[in-house]
PyMOL Python script that loads the backbone (N, CA, C, O; Angstrom):
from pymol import cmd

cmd.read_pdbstr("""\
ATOM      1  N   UNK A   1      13.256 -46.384  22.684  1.00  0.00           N
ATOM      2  CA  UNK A   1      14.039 -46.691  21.503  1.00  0.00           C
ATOM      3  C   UNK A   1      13.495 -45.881  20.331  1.00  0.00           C
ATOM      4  O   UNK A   1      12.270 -45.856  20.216  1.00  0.00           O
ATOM      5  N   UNK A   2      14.084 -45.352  19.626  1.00  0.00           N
ATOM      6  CA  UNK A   2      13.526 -44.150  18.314  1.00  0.00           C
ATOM      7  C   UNK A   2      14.094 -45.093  17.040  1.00  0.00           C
ATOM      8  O   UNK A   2      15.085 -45.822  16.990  1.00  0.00           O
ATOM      9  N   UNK A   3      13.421 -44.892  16.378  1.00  0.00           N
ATOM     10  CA  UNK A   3      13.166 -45.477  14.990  1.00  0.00           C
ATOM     11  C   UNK A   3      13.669 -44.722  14.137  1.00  0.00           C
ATOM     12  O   UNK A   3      13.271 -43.557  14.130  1.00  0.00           O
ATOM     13  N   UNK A   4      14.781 -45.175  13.073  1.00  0.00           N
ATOM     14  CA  UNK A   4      15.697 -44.356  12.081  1.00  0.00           C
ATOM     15  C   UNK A   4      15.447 -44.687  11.267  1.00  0.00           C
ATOM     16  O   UNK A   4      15.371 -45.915  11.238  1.00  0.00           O
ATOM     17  N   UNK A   5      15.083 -43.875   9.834  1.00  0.00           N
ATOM     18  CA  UNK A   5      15.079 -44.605   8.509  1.00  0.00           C
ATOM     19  C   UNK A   5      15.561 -43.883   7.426  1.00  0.00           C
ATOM     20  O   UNK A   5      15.886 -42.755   7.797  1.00  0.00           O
ATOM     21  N   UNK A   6      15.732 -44.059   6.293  1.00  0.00           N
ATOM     22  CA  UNK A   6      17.251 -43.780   5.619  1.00  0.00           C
ATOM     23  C   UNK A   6      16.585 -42.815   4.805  1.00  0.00           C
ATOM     24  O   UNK A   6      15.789 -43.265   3.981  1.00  0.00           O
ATOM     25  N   UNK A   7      16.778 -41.340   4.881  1.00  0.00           N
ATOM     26  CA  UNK A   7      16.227 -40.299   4.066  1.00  0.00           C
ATOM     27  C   UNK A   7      17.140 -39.976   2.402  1.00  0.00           C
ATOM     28  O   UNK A   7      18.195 -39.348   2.315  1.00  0.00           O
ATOM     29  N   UNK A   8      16.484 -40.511   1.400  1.00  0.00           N
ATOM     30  CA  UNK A   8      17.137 -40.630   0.367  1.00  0.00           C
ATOM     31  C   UNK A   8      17.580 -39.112  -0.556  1.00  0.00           C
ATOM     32  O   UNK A   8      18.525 -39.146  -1.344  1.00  0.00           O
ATOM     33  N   UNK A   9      17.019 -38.228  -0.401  1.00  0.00           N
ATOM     34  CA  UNK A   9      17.246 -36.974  -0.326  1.00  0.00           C
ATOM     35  C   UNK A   9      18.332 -36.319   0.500  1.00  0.00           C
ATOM     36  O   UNK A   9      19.212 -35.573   0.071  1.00  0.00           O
ATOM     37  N   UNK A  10      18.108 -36.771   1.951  1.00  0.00           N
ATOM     38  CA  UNK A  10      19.930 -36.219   2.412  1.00  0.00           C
ATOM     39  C   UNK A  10      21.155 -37.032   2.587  1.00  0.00           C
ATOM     40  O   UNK A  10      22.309 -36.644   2.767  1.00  0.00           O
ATOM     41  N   UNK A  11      20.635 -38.360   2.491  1.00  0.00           N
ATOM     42  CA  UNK A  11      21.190 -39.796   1.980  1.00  0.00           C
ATOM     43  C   UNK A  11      21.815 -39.489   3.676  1.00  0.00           C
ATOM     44  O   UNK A  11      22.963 -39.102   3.890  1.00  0.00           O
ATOM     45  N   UNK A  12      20.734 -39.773   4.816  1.00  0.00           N
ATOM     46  CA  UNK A  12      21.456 -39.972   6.238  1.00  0.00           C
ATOM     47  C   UNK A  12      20.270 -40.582   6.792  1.00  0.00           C
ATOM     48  O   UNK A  12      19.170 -40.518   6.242  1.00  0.00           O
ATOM     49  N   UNK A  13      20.483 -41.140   7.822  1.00  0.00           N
ATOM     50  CA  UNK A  13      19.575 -42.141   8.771  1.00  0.00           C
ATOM     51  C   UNK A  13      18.538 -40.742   9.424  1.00  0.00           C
ATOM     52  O   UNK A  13      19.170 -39.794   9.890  1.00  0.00           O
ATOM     53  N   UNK A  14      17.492 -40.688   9.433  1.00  0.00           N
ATOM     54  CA  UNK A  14      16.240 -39.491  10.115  1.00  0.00           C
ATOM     55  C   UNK A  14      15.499 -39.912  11.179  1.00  0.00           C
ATOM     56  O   UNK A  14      14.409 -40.432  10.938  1.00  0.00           O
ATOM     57  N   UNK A  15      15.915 -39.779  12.457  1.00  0.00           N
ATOM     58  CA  UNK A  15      15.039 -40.326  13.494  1.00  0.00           C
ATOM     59  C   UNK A  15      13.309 -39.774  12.565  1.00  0.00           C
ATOM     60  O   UNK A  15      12.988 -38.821  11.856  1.00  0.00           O
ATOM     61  N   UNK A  16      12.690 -40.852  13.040  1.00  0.00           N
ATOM     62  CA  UNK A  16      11.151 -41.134  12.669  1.00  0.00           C
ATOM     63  C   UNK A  16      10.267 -40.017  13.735  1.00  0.00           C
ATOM     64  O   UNK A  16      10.177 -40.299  14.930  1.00  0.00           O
ATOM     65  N   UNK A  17       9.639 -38.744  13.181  1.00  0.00           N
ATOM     66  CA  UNK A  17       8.988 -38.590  14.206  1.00  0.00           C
ATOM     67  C   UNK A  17       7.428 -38.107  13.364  1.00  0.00           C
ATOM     68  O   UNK A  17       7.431 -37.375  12.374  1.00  0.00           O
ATOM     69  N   UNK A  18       5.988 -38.762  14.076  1.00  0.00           N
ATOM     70  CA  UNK A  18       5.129 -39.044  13.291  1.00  0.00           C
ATOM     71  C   UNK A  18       4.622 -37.273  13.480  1.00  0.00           C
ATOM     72  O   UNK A  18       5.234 -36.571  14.285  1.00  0.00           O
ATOM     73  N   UNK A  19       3.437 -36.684  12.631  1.00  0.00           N
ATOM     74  CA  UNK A  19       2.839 -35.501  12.486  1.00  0.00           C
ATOM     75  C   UNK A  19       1.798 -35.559  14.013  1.00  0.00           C
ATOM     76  O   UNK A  19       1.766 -34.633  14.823  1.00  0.00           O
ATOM     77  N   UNK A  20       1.072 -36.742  14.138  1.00  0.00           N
ATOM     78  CA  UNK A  20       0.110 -36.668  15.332  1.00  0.00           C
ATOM     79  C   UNK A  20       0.903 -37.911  15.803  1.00  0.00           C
ATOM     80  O   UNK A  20       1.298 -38.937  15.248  1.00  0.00           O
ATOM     81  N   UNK A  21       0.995 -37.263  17.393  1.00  0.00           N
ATOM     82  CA  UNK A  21       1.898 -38.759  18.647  1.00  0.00           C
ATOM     83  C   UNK A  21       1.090 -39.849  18.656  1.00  0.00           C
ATOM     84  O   UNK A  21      -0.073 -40.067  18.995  1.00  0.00           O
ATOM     85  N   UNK A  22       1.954 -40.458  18.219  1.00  0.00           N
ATOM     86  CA  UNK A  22       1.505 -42.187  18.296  1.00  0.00           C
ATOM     87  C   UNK A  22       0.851 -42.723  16.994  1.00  0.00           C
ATOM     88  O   UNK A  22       0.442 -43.834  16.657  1.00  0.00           O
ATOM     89  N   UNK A  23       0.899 -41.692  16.481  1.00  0.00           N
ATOM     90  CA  UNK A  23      -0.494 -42.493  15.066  1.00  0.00           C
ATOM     91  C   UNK A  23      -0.157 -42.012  13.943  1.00  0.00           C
ATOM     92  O   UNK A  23      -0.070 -40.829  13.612  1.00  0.00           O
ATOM     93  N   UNK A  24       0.106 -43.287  13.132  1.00  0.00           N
ATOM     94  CA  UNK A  24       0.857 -43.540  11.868  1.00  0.00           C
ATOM     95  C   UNK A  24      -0.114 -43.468  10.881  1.00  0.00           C
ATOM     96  O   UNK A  24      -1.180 -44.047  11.091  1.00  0.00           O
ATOM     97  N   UNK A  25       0.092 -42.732   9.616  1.00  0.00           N
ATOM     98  CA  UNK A  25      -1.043 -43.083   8.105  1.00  0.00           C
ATOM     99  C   UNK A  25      -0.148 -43.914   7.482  1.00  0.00           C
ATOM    100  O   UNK A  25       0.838 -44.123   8.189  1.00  0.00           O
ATOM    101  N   UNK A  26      -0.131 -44.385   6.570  1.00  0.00           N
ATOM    102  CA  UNK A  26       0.868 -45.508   5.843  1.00  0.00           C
ATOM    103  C   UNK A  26      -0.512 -45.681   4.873  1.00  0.00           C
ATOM    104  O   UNK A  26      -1.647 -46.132   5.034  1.00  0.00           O
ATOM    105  N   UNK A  27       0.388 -44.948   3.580  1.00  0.00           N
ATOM    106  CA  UNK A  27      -0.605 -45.231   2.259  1.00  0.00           C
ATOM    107  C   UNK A  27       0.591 -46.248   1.321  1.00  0.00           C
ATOM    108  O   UNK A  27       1.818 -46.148   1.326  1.00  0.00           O
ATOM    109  N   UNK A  28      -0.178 -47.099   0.650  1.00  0.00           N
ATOM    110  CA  UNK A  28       0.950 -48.062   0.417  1.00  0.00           C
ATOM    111  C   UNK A  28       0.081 -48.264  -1.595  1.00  0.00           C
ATOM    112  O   UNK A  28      -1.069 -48.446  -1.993  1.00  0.00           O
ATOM    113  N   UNK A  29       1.107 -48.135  -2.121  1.00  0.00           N
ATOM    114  CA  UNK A  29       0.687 -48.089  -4.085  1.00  0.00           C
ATOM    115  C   UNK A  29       0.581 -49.292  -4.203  1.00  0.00           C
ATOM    116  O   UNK A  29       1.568 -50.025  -4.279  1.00  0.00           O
ATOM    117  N   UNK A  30      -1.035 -49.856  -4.252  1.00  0.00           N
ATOM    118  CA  UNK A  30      -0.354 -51.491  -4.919  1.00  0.00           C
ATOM    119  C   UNK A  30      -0.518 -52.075  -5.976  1.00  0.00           C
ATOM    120  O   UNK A  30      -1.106 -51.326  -6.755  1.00  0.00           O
ATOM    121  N   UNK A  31      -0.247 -53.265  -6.513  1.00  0.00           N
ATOM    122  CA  UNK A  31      -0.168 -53.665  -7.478  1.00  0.00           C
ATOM    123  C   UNK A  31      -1.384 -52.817  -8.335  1.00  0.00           C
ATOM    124  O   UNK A  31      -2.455 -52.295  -8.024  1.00  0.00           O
ATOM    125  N   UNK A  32      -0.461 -53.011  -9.809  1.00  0.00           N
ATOM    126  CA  UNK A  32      -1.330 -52.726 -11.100  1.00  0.00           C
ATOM    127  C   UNK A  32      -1.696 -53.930 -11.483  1.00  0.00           C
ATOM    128  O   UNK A  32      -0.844 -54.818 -11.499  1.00  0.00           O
ATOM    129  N   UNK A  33      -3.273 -54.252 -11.937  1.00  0.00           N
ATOM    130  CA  UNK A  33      -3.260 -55.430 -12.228  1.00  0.00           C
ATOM    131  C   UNK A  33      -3.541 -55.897 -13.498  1.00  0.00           C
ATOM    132  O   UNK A  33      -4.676 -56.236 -13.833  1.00  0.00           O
ATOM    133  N   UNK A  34      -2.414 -55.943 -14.348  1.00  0.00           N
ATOM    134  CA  UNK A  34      -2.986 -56.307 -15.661  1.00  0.00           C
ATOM    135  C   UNK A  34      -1.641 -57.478 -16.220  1.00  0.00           C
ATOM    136  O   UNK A  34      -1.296 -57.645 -17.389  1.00  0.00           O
ATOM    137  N   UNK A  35      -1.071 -58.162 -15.000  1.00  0.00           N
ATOM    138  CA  UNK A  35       0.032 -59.377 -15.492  1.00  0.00           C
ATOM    139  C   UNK A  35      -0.201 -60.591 -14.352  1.00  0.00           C
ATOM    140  O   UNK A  35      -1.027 -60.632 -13.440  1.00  0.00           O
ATOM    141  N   UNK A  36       0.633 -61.381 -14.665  1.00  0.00           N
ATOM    142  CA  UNK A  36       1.219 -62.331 -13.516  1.00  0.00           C
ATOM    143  C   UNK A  36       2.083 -62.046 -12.240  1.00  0.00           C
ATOM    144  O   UNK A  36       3.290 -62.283 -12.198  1.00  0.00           O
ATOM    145  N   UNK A  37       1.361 -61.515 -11.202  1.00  0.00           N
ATOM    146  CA  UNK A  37       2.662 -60.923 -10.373  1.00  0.00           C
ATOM    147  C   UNK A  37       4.043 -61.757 -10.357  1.00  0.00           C
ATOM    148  O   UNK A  37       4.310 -62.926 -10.638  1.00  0.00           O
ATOM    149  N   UNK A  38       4.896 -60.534  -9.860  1.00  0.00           N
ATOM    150  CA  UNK A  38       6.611 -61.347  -9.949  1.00  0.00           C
ATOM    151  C   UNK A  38       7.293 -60.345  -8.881  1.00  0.00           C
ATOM    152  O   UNK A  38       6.858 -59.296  -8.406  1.00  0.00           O
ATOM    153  N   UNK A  39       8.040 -60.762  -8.748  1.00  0.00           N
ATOM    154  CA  UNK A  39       9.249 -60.527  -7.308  1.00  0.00           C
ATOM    155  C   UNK A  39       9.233 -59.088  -6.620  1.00  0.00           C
ATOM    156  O   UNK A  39       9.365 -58.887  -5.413  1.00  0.00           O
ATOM    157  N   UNK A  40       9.040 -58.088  -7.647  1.00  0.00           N
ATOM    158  CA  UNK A  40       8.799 -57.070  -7.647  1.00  0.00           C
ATOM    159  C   UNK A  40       7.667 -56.492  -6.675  1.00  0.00           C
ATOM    160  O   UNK A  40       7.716 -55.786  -5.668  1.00  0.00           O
ATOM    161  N   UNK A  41       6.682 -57.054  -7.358  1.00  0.00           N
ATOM    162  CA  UNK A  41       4.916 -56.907  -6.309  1.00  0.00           C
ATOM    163  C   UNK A  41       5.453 -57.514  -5.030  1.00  0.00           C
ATOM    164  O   UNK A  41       5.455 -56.719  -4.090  1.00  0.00           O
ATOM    165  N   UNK A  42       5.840 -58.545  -4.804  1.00  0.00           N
ATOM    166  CA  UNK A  42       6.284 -58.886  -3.307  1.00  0.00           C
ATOM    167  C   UNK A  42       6.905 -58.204  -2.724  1.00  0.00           C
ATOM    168  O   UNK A  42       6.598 -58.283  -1.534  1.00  0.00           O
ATOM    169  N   UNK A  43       7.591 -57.591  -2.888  1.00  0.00           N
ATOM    170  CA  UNK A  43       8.949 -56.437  -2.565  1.00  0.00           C
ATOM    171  C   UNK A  43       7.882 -55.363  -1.518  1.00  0.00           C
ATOM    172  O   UNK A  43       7.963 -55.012  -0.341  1.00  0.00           O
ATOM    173  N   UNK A  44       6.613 -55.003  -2.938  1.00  0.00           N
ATOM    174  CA  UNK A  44       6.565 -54.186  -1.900  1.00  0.00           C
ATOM    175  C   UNK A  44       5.494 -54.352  -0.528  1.00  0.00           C
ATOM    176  O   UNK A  44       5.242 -53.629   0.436  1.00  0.00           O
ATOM    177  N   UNK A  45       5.019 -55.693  -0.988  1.00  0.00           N
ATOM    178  CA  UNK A  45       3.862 -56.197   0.255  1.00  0.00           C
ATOM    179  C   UNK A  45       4.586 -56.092   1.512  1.00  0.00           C
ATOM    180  O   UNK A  45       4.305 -55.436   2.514  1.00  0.00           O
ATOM    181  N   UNK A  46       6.067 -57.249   1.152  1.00  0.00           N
ATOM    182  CA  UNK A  46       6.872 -57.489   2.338  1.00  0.00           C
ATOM    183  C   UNK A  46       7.649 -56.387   3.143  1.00  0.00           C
ATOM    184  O   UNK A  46       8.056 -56.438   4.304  1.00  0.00           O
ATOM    185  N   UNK A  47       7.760 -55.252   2.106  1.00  0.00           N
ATOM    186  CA  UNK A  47       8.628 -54.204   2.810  1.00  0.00           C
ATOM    187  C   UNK A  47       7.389 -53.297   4.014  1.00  0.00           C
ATOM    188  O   UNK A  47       7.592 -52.970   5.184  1.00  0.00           O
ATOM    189  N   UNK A  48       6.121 -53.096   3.153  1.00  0.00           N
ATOM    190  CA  UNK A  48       5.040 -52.381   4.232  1.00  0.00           C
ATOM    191  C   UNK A  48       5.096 -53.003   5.042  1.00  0.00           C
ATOM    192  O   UNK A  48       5.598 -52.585   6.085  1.00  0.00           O
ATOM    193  N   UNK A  49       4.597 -54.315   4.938  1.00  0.00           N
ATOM    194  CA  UNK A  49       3.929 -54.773   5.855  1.00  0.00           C
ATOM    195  C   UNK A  49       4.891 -55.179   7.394  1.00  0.00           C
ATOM    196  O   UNK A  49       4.441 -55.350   8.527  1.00  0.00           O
ATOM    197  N   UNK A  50       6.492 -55.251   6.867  1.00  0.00           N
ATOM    198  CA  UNK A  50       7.231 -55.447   8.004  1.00  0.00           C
ATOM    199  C   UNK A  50       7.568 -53.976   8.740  1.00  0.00           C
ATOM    200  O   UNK A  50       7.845 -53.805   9.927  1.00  0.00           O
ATOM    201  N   UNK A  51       7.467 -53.005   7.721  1.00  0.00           N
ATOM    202  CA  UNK A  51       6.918 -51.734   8.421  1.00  0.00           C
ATOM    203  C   UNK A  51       6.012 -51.503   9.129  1.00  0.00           C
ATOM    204  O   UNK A  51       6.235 -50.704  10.039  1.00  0.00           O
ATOM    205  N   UNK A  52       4.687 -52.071   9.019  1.00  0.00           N
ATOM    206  CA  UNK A  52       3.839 -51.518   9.839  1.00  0.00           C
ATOM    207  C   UNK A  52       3.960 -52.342  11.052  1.00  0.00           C
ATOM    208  O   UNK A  52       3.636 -51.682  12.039  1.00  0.00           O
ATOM    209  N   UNK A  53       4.353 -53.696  11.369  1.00  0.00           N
ATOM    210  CA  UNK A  53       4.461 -54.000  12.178  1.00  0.00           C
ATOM    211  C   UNK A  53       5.492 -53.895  13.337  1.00  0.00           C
ATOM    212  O   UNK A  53       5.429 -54.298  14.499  1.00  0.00           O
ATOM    213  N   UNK A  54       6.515 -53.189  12.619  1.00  0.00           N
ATOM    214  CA  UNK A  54       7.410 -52.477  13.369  1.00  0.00           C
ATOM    215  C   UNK A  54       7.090 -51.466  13.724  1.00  0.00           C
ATOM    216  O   UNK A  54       7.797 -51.077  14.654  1.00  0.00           O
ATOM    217  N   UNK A  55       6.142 -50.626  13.368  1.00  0.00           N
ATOM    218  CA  UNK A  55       5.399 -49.617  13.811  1.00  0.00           C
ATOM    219  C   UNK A  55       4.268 -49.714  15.133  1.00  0.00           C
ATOM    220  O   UNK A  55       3.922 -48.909  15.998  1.00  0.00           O
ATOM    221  N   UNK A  56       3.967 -50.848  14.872  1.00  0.00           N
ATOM    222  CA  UNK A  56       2.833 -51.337  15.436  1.00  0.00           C
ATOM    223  C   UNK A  56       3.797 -51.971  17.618  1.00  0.00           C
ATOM    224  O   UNK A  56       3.528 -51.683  18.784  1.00  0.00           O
ATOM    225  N   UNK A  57       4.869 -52.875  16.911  1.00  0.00           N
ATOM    226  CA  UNK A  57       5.811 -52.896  17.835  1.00  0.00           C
ATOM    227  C   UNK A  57       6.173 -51.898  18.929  1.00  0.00           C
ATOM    228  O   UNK A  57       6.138 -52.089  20.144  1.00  0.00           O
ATOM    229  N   UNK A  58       6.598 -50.573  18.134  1.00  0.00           N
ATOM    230  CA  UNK A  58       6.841 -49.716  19.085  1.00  0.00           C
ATOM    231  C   UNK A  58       5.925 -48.844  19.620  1.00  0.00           C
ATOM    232  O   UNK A  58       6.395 -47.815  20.105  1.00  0.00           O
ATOM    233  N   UNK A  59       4.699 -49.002  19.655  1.00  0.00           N
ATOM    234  CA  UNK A  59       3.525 -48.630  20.204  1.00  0.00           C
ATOM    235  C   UNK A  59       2.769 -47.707  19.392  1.00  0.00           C
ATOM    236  O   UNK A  59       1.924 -47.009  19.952  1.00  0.00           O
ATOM    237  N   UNK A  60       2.970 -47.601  18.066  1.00  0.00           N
ATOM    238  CA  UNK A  60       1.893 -46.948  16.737  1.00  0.00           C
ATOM    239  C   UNK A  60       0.730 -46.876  16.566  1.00  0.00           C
ATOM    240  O   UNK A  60       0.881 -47.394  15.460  1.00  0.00           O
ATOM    241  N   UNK A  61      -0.217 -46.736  16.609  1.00  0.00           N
ATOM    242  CA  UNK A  61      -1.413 -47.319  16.405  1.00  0.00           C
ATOM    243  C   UNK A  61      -1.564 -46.375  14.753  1.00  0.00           C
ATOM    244  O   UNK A  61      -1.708 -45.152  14.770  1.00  0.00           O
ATOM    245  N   UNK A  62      -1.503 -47.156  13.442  1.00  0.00           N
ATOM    246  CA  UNK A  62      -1.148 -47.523  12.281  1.00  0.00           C
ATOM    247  C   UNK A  62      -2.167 -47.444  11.436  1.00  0.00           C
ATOM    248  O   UNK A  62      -2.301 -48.637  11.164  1.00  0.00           O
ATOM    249  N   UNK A  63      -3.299 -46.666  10.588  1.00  0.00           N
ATOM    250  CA  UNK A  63      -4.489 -46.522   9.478  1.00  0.00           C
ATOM    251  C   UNK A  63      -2.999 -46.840   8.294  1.00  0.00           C
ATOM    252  O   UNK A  63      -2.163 -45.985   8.002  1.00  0.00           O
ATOM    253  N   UNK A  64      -3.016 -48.082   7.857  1.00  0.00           N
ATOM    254  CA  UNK A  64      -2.847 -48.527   6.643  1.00  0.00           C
ATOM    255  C   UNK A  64      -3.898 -48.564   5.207  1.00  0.00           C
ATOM    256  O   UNK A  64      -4.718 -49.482   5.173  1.00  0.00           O
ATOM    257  N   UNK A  65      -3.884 -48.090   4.649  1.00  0.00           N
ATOM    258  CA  UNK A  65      -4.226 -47.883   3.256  1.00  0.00           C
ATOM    259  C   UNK A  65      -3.694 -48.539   2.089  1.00  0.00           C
ATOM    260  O   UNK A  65      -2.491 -48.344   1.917  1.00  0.00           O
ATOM    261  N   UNK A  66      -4.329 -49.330   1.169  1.00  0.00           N
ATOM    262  CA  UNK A  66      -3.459 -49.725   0.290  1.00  0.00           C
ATOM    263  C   UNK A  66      -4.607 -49.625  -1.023  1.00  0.00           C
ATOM    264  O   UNK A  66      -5.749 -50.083  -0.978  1.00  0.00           O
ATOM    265  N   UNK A  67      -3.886 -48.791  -2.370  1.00  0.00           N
ATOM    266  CA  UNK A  67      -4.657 -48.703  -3.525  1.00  0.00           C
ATOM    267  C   UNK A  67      -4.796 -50.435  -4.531  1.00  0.00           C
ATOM    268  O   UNK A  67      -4.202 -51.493  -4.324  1.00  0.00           O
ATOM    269  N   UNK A  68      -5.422 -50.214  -5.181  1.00  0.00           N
ATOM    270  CA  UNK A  68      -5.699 -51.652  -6.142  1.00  0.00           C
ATOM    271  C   UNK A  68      -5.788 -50.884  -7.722  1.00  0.00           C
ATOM    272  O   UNK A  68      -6.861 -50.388  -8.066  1.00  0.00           O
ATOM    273  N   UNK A  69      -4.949 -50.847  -8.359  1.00  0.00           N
ATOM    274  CA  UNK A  69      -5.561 -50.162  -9.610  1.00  0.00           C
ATOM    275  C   UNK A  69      -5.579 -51.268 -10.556  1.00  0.00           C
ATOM    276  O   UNK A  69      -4.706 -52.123 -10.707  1.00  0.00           O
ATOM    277  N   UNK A  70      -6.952 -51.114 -11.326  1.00  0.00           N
ATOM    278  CA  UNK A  70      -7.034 -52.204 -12.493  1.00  0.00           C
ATOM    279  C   UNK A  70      -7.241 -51.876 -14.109  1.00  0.00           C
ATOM    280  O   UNK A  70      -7.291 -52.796 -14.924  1.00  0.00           O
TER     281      UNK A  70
END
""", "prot")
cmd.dss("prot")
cmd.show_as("cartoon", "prot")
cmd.util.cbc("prot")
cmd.orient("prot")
């Protein structure tokens, strides 16, 4: 099964194919921390993280990264 995801630049679905087979980097921007988080900051926990595990699903093996800036 190949993995499609929506290339916003040619605005068409891009079969997924990684640089090295099987193994995903996934650098992920996270929160700035100088408020009360809100809906927004969740957005993007929930969107990685159901990424990587869909990654992880189709047999990925996944170095996730995530920044903290304060």
């Amino acid at each position: 099964m190949s993995l499609n995801l929506f290339n916003t630049l040619t605005r068409a679905k891009d079969v997924f194919k990684p640089k090295k087979k099987n193994e995903v980097s996934l650098y992920t921007c996270g929160p700035t921390v100088y408020a009360a988080p809100h809906l927004g900051n969740l957005r993007t926990y929930i969107f990685e993280d159901l990424l990587k595990r869909t990654l992880l699903m189709n047999g990925y093996k996944v170095k996730h990264v995530m920044n903290i800036t304060d």
